[in-house]
C-alpha positions in Angstrom: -38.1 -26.8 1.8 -41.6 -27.6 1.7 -45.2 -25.9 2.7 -47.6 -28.0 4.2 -50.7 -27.5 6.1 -52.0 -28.9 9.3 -55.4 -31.2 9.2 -57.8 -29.2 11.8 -59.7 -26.0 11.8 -58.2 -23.3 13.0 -54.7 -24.6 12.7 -52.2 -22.4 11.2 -50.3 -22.9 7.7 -46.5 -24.2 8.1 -43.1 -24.0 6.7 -40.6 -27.0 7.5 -36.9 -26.1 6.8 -34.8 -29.0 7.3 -30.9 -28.9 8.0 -29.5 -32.2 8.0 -25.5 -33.6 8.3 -24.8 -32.0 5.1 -25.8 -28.3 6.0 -23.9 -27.9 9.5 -21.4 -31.1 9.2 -21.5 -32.6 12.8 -22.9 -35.3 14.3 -26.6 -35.8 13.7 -27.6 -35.8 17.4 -29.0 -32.4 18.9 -29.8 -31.8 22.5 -30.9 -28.8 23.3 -30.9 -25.0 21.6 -30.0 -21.5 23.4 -30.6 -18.6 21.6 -29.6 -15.2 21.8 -31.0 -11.8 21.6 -28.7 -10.7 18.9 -30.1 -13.4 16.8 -27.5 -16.3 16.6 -29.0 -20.0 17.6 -26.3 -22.3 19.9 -27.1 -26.3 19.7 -25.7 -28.8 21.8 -24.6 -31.5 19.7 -22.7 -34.7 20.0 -19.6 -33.2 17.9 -19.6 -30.2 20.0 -21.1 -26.3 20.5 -22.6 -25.4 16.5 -23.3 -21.9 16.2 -26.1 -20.7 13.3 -25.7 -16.9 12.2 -28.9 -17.3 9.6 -26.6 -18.5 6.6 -23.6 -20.2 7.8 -23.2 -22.7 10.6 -19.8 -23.2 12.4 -18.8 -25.9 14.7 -16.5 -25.7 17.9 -14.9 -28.9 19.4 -14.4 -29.1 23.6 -10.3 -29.7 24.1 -11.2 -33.1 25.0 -13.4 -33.8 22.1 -16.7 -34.5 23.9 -20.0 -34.9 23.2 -22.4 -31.6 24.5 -25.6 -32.5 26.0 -26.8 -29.0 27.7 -26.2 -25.5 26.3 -27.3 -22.1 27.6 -26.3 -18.4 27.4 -25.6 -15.6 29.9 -25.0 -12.1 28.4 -22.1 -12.7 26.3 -21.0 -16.0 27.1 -22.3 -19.4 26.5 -22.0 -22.4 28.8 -22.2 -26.2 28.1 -22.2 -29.6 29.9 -20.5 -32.4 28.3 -21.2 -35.5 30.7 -19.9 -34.2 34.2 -17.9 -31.3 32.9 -18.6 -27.6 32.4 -17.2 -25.1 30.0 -17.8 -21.7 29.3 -17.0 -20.0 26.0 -16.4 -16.8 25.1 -16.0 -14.8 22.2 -11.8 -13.6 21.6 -11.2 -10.4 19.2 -11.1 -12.7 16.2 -14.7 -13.7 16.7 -14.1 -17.4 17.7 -15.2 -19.2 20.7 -13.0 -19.8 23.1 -13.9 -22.9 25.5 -12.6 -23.0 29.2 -13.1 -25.3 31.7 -15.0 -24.8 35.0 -15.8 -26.8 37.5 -19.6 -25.6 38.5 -21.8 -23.2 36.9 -22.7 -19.5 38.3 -26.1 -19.4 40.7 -27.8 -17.3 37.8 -26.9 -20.5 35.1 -29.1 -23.4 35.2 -29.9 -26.0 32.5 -32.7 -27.2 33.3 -35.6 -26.8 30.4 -38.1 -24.7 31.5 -41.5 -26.4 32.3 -44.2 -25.9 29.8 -47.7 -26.2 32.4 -50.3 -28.1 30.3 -53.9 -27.1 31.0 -55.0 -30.0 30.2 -53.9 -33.7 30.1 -52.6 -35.2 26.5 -54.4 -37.6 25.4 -53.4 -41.3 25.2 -51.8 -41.3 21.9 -49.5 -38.5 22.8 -48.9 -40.4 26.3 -47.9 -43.6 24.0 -45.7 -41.3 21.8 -43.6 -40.6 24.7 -43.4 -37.1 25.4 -40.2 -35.2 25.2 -39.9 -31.7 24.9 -42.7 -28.7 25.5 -43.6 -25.4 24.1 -46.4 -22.7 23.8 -46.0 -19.6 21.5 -48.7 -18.0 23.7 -51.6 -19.5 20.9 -50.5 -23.4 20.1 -49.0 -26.1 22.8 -46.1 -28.0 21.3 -45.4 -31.4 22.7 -42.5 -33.3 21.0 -42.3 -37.1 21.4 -39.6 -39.9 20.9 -41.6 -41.4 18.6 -44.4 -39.6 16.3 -42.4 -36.2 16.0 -44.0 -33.0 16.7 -47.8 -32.9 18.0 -49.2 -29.5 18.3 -52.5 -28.6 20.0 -54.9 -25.8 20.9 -55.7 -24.4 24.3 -57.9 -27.1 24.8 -55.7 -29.6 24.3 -57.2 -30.8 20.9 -54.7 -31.9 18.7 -54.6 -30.0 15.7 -51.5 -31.6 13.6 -49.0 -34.5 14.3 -45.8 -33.4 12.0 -43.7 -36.6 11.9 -41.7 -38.3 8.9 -45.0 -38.8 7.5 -45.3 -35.4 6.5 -41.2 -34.1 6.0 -40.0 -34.0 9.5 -36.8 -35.8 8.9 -36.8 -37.5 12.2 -39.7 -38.6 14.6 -37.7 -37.9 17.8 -37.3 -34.6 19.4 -34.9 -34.3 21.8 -35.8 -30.2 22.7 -38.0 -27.3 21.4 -37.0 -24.0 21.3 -39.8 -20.9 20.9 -38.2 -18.5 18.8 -41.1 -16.2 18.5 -44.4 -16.5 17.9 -44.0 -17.5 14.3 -41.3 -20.1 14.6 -40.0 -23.1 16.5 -36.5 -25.1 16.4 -36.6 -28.8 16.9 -33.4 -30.4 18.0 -33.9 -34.1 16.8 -32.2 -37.7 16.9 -31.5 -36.9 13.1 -30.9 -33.0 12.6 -32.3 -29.8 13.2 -35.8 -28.3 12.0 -37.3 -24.8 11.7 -41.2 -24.6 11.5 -42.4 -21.1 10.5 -46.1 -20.8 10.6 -48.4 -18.7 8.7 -45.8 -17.7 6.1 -46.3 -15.5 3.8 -45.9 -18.0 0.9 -47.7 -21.1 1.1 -47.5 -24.2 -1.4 -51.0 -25.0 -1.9 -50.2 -28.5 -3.8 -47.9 -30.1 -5.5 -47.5 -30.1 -9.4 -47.4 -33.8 -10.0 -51.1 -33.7 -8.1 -52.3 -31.0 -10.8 -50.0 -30.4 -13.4 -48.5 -27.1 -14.8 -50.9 -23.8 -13.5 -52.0 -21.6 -16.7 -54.9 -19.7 -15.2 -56.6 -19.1 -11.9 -59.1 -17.2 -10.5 -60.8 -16.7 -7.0 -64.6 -16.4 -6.3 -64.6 -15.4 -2.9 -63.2 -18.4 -1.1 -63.3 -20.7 -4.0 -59.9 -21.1 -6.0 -60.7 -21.8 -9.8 -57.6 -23.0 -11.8 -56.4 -24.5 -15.3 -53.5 -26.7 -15.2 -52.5 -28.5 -18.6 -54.2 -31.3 -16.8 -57.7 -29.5 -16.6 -59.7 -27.5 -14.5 -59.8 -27.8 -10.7 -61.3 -26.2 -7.6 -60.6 -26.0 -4.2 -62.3 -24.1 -0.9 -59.7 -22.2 1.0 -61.4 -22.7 4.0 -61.9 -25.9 3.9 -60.5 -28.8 6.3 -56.4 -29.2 5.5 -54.8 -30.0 3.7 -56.4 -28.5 0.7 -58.0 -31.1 -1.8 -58.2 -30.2 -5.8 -61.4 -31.3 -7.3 -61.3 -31.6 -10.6 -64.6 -29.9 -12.6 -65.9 -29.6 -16.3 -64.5 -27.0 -18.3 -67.7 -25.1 -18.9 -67.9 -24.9 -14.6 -64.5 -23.4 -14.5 -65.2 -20.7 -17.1 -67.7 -19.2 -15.3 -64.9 -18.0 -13.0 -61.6 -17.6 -15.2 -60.8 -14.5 -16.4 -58.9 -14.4 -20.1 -55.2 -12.9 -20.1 -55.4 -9.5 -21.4 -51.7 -10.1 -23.4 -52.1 -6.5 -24.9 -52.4 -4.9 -22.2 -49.0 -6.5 -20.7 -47.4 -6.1 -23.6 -48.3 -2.2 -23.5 -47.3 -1.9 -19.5 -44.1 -3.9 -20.7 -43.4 -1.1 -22.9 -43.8 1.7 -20.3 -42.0 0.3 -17.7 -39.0 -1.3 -19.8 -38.7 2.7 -20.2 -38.3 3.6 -16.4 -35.3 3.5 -15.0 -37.0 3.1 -11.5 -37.4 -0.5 -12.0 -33.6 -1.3 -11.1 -32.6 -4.7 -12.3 -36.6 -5.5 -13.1 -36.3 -2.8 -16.6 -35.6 -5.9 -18.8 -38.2 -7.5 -16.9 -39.7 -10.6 -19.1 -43.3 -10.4 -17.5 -45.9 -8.2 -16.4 -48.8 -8.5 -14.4 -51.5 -5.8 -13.4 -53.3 -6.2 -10.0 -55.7 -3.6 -9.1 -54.9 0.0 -9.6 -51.6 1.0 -10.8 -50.4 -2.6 -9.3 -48.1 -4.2 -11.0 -46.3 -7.4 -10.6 -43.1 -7.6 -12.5 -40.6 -11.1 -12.4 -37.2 -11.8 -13.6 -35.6 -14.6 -13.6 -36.4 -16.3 -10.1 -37.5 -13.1 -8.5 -40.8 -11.6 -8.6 -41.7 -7.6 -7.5 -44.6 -5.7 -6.9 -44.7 -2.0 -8.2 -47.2 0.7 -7.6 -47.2 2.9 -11.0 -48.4 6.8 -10.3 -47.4 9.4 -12.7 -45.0 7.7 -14.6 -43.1 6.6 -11.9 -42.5 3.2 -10.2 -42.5 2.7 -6.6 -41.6 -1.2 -5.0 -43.7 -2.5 -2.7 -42.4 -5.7 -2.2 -39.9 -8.1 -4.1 -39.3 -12.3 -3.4 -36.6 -14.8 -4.1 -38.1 -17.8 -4.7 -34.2 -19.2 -3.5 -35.1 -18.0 -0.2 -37.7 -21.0 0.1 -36.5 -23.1 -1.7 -38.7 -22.9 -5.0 -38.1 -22.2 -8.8 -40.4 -20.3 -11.3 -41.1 -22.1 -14.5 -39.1 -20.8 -17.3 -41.5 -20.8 -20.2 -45.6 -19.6 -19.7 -47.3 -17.2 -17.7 -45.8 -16.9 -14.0 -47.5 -14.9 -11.9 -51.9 -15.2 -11.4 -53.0 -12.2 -9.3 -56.3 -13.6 -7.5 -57.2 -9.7 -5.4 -55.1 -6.7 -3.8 -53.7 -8.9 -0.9 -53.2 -12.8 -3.0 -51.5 -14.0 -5.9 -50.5 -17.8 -7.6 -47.4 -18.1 -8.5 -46.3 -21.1 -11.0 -43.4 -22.8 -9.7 -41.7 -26.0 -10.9 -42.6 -27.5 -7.4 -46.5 -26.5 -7.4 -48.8 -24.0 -7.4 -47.5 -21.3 -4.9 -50.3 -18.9 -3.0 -48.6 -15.5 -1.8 -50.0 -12.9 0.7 -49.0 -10.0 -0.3 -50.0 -8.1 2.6 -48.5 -10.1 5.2 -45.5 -10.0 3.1 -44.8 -6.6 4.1 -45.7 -6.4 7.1 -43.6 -9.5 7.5 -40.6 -7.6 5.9 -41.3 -4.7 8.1 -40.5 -6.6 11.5 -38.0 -8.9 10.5 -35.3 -6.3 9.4 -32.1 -6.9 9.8 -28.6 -6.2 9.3 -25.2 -7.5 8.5 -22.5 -8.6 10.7 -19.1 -10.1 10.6 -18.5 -13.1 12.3 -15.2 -14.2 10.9 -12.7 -13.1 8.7 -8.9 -14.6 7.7 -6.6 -15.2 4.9 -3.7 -17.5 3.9 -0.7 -16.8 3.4 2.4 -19.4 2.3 0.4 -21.6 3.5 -0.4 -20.3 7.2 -4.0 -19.4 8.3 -4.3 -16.0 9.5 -7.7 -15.0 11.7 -8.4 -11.2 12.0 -10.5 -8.9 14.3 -13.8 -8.9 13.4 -14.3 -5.1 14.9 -11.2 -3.8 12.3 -12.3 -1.1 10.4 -10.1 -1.5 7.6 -8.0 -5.2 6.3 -4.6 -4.9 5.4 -3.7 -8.0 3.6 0.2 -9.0 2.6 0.9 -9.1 -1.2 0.9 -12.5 -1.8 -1.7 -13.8 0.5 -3.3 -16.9 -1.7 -6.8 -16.7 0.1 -9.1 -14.3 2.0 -12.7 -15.4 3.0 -14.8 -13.5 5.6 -18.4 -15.4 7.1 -20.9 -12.8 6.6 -24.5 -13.5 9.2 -28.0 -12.1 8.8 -29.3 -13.9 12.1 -31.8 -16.3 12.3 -34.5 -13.3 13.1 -35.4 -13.3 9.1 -36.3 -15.2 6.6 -34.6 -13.6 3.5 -30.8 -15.1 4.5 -29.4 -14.4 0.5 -26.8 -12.0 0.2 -24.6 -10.7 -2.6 -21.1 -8.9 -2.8 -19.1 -7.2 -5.2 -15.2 -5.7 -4.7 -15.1 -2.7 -5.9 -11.9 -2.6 -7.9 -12.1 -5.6 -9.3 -15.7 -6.1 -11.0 -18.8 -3.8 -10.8 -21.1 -6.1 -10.8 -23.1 -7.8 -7.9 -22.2 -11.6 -7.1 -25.7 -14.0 -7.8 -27.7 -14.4 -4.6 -26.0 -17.0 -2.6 -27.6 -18.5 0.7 -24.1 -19.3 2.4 -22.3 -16.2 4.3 -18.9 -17.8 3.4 -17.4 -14.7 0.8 -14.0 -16.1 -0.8 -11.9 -14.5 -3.0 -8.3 -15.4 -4.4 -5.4 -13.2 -4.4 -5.7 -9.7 -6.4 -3.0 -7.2 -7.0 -1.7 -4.4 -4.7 -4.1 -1.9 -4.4 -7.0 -0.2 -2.8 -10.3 -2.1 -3.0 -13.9 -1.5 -0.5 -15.8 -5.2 -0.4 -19.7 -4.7 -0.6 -22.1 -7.0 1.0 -25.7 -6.9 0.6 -28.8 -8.4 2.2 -31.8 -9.4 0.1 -35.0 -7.6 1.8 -38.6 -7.7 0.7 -38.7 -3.8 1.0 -36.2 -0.8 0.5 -32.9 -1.3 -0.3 -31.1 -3.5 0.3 -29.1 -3.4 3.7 -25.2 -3.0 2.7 -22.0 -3.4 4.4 -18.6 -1.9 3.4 -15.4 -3.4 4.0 -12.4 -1.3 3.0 -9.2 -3.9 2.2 -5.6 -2.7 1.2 -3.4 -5.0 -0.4 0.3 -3.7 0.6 2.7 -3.8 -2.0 5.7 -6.2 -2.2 8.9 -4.9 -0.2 10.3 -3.6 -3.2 7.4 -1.8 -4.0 6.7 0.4 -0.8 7.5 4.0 0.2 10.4 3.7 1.7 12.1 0.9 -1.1 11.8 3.4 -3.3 13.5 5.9 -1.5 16.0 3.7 -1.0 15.9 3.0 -4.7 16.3 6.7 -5.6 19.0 7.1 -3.0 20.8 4.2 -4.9 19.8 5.6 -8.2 21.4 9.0 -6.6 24.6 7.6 -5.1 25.0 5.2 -8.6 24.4 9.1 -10.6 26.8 10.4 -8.7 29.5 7.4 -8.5 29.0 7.1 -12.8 29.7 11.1 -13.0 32.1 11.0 -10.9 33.6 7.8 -12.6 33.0 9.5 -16.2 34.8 12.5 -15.2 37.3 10.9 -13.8 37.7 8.8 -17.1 37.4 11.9 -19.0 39.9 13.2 -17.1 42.2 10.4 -17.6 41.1 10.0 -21.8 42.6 14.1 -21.6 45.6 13.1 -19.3 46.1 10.9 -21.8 45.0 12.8 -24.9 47.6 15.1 -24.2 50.4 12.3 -23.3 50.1 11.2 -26.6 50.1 14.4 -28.4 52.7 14.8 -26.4 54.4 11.4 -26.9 53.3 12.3 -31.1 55.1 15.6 -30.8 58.0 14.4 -29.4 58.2 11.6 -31.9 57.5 14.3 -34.5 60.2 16.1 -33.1 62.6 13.1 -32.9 61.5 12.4 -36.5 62.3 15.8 -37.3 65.9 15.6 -35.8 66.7 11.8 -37.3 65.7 13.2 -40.6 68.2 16.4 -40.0 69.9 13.6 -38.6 70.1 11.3 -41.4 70.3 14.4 -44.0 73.4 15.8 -42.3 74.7 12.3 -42.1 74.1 11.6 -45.7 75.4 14.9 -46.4 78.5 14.0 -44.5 79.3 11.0 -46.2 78.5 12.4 -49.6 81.3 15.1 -48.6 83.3 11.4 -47.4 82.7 10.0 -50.5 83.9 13.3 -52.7 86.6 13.9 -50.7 87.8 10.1 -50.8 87.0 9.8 -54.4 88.9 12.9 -54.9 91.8 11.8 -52.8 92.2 8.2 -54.7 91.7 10.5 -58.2 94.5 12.7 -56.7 96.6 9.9 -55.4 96.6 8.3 -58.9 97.2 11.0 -60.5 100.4 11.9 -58.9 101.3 8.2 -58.6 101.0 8.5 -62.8 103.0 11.2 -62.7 105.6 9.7 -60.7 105.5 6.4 -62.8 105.8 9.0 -65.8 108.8 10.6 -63.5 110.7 7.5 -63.6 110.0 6.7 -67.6 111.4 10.4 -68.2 114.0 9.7 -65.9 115.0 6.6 -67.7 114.8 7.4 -71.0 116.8 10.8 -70.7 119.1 9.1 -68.4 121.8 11.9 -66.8 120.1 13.7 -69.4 117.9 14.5 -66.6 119.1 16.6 -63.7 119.1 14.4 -60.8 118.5 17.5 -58.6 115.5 17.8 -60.9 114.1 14.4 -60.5 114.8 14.8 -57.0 112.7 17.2 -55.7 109.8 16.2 -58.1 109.9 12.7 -56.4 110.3 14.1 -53.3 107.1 16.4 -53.7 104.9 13.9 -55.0 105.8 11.5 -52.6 105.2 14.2 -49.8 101.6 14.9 -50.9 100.9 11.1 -51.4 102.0 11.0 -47.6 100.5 13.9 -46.5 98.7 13.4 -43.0 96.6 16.3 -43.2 94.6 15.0 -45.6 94.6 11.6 -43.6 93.1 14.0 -40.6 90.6 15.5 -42.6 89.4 12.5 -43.8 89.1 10.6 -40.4 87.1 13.9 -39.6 84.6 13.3 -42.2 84.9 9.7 -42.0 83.6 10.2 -38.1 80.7 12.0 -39.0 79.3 9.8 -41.2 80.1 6.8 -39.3 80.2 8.1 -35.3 82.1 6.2 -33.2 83.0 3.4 -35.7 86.8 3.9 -34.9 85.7 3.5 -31.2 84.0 0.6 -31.1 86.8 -0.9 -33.6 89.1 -0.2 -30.7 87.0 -1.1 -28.0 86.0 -4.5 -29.8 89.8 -5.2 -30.8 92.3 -3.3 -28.9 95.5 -4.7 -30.7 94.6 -2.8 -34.0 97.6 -0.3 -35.2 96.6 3.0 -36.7 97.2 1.5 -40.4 94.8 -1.5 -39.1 91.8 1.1 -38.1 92.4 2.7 -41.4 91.9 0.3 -43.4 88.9 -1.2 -42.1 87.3 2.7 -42.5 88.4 2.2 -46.3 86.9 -1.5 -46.1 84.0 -0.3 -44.5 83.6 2.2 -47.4 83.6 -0.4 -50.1 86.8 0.6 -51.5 88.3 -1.5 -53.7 92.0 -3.0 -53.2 93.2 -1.0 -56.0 91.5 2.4 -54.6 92.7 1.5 -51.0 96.3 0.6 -52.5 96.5 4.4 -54.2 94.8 6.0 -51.4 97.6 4.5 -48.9 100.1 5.0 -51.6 101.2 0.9 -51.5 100.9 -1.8 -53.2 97.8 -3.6 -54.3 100.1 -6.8 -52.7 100.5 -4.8 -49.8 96.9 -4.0 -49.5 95.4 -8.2 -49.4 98.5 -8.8 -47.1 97.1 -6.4 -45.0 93.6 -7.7 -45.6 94.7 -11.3 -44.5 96.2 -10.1 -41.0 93.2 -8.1 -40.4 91.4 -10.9 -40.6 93.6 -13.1 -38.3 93.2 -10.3 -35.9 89.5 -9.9 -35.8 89.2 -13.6 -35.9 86.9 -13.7 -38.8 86.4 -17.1 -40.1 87.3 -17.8 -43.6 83.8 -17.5 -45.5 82.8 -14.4 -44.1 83.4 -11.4 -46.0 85.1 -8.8 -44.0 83.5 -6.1 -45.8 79.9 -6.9 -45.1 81.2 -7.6 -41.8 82.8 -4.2 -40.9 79.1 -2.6 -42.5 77.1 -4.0 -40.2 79.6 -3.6 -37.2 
């Protein structure tokens, strides 16, 4: 962006803002402008329809891809002409432009550029520039030529500047001029699109490489006095465009400049680094006092004025030196106030002259607000558009991306704005020219998006945007009442499941106490058992013991029965020795005691005889009656008294035994008939 001035009397300062192939990314051909009353600027360009809001511009292709050559406007839609073929677009809920085809235009709908009547005829180098495109702003005639640019000229038809390539027009052929308002004109050119603004209320007044770095100024009525660290200069600034620097002697230029009073800024520095009034200008890092109770503070690449009165600061006016493209030096004095209404700034581009005054009034009629012109997000990958007119954005979980275009219109020349989202920082975004607002994903939640536009006056125009991030499935309402349902079915299922296992660990608490109990009980009875049993065949063992005892006992006295009877011969009464045999031999063969023992000799050993006859049914009595003695561990000699025989008689017995249990020959029939 540069200032420059035109070359005649009477001919207004200018602004040139340039947008080239890099700004709106189309083709660089531009046909004609239409532009609407709520302030956004339609071009006809080779690509297809661009649309400018006042910080972003956005390009919409024809479905066949052509070139636009006319474009116009009728309430709310727009039509175009590509070659032979008409389209109108209008706007869908989503905010984009929607082309259709049509084959002719409505009787109110024309293209054709409305005639500029000259009072007067150009003159021949205008005539050899080949004329173009008109325009009068109802104080300057605009011709625009195919081959020197702009020309602009009085009501008399004097030419009062030619703005070509010369002087920063970035292209010397104008295809159409477009009146915005009195102030400023749009130049559709071979080679991009220009904005002159005239009488702005900043003017570069030269550039720094002419006069170096600006330390002091001062201004004596009309005449500018300066120090640069290249000297002293003056200029007139009434004099014939544009403005010419003379240098002069140092003595000459002190005359005029006024010494910096750094006390007294430090002291105001003081004061108002004290009042919170000041907003973001209380760490301000200089001060500047202009008149009274005037003060000019800057900060960074901003500059305010402040009107001090009992202790409290009041803003007048503020600038961005972004919004024109310039940059305050860093280092040294800033800010030369020359009277109530002007004031030099130092900028890395030049020396910058400000009219205050026609600042605000300036920031007074070009006020304007906010709007929405797009909005989407992605999500997995897919582009989603949303209603612009939605009051409040609901955006999926894991959306990746969410950008909204944000416009000021063209009706202003402050386009910055700033944002912060609430919820996620509290702190305004830098000033940023572009309306594009993009933000990555963010967690589930509540947030309100704040957008502000940078305004000479007030403060600053805002616009909220409430967004909700829903939760993940699993994380809504009704997942967790689902979840809680589980979590109450899953209670209920593990009590139910515990007391059911609790039930069963009783079940089969008590089937084992009653499984131990039994066993006790069995216990119990096998140990009465085995008691009685061992008492039994204790009682066995007396009584058998006694009966062998017995048994050889009266088998000694018969033996002694038959040594008496032998040695006293007839001496002996036979009757005697009779009966004494015969009673002995009675009670060795008595069967009563045979019966008592087979009863004792069955409790201790139940069922023995049964199995024995069960097992080997050809046993005799005297066979079963042995093996009980055998069985007993009764020796031949104790079995042979007991049964009143022979110990011959006895192994006889053994041996056939054996043949009739077939036993083999190494086993031991006593061990054998233990076990059985």
């Amino acid at each position: 962006m540069l200032f420059r001035s035109v070359h005649a009397t009477g001919a207004p300062y200018y602004f040139i803002k340039n947008f080239t192939i890099d700004d709106y990314h189309a083709s660089c051909q531009n046909w004609g402008f239409s532009l609407t009353s709520d302030g956004l600027l339609y071009v006809a360009n080779n690509s297809g329809l661009l649309v400018f809001n006042g910080n972003s511009w956005l390009l919409y292709k024809t479905p066949d891809d052509l070139e636009i050559n006319h474009v116009t406007h009728d309430n709310d839609t727009i039509y175009t002409q590509s070659k032979q073929q008409y389209y109108k677009w209008i706007y869908d809920s989503f905010g984009e432009l929607v082309p259709h085809k049509i084959d002719s235009l409505p009787p109110s709908v024309g293209f054709e550029e409305k005639k500029t009547i000259l009072p007067f005829t150009p003159d021949k180098q205008i005539a050899d520039a080949e004329p173009s495109a008109y325009g009068f702003n109802g104080t300057y005639y605009f011709i625009g030529t195919r081959k020197q640019g702009l020309f602009i000229l009085n009501r008399k038809g004097d030419i009062l500047q030619n703005i070509s390539m010369a002087n920063h027009l970035q292209d010397n052929m104008v295809n159409a001029i477009d009146i915005q308002d009195p102030t400023q004109i749009w130049l559709a050119l071979d080679n991009g699109i220009t904005l002159i603004t005239f009488n702005p209320s900043l003017f570069l007044l030269t550039k720094r490489s002419e006069v170096g770095k600006l330390t002091n100024a001062s201004l004596n009525g009309r005449e500018l006095y300066i120090e640069t660290n290249q000297g002293y200069f003056e200029c007139y600034l009434d004099s014939v465009f544009p403005l010419v620097f003379k240098e002069i002697t140092q003595e000459k230029a002190e005359q005029f400049l006024r010494l910096n009073d750094s006390s007294q800024i430090d002291h105001m520095a003081e004061v108002f680094n004290a009042n919170s009034s000041l907003m973001h200008y209380t760490h301000t890092d200089q001060i500047y006092p202009v008149g009274d109770n005037y003060y000019w503070l800057s900060s960074n690449n901003e500059a305010a004025l402040f009107e001090s009165e009992n202790g409290n600061a009041t803003l007048k006016c503020r600038l961005l030196f972004d919004n024109y493209g310039l940059n305050l030096i860093t280092r040294g004095k800033k800010i030369f106030p020359l009277n109530d209404s002007l004031v030099l700034f130092s900028a890395m581009q030049g020396i910058v002259l400000v009219n205050t005054r026609n600042l605000i009034e300036t920031g007074i009629i070009n006020y304007t607000t906010l709007k929405i012109y797009t909005m989407s997000y992605w999500d997995n990958g897919e582009h989603y558009t949303l209603p612009v007119d939605q009051k409040k954005i609901s955006l999926p979980h894991d959306f990746q991306e969410f950008e909204v275009e944000i416009g000021t219109t063209i009706f202003t020349l402050n386009h910055y704005i700033s944002y912060k989202l609430e919820g996620i920082s509290s702190e305004w975004s830098p000033w940023q020219e572009n309306g594009t607002i993009r933000f990555l994903q963010i967690p589930e939640g509540h947030y309100d998006l704040k957008i502000r536009k940078y305004t000479v006056q007030g403060p600053f125009p805002e616009l909220h945007l409430p967004i909700d991030v829903y939760p993940p499935w699993y994380n809504t309402f009704w997942a967790w009442v689902i979840y809680i349902a589980l979590i109450w079915i899953a209670a209920l299922y593990i009590l139910r499941f515990n007391l059911k296992t609790l039930h069963k660990e009783d079940m089969q608490k008590a089937e084992e106490e009653r499984v131990y109990e039994q066993q006790r009980v069995q216990a119990l009875k096998n140990q009465m058992l085995e008691t009685e049993l061992q008492t039994k065949n204790n009682e066995l063992i007396l009584q058998t013991t006694a009966l062998v005892k017995r048994n050889q006992s009266i088998q000694l006295l018969q033996d002694e029965l038959e040594k008496q009877k032998e040695f006293l011969g007839d001496r002996y009464p036979l009757k005697l020795y009779q009966r004494m045999k015969t009673l002995m031999e009675e009670t060795l063969n008595d069967q009563s005691d045979w019966i008592q023992f087979e009863h004792y000799f069955n409790s201790a050993h139940q069922h023995f005889m049964d199995r024995l006859r069960q097992e080997y049914s050809d046993l005799t009595p005297g066979d079963l009656r042995i093996c009980c003695l055998l069985r007993m561990n009764l020796s031949t000699k104790e079995i042979a008294s007991l049964l009143n025989v022979s110990i011959r008689a006895i192994e006889i017995r053994r041996y056939r035994l054996r043949k009739r249990m077939g036993l083999e020959s190494d086993t031991n029939i006593v061990d054998f008939l233990i076990k059985f």
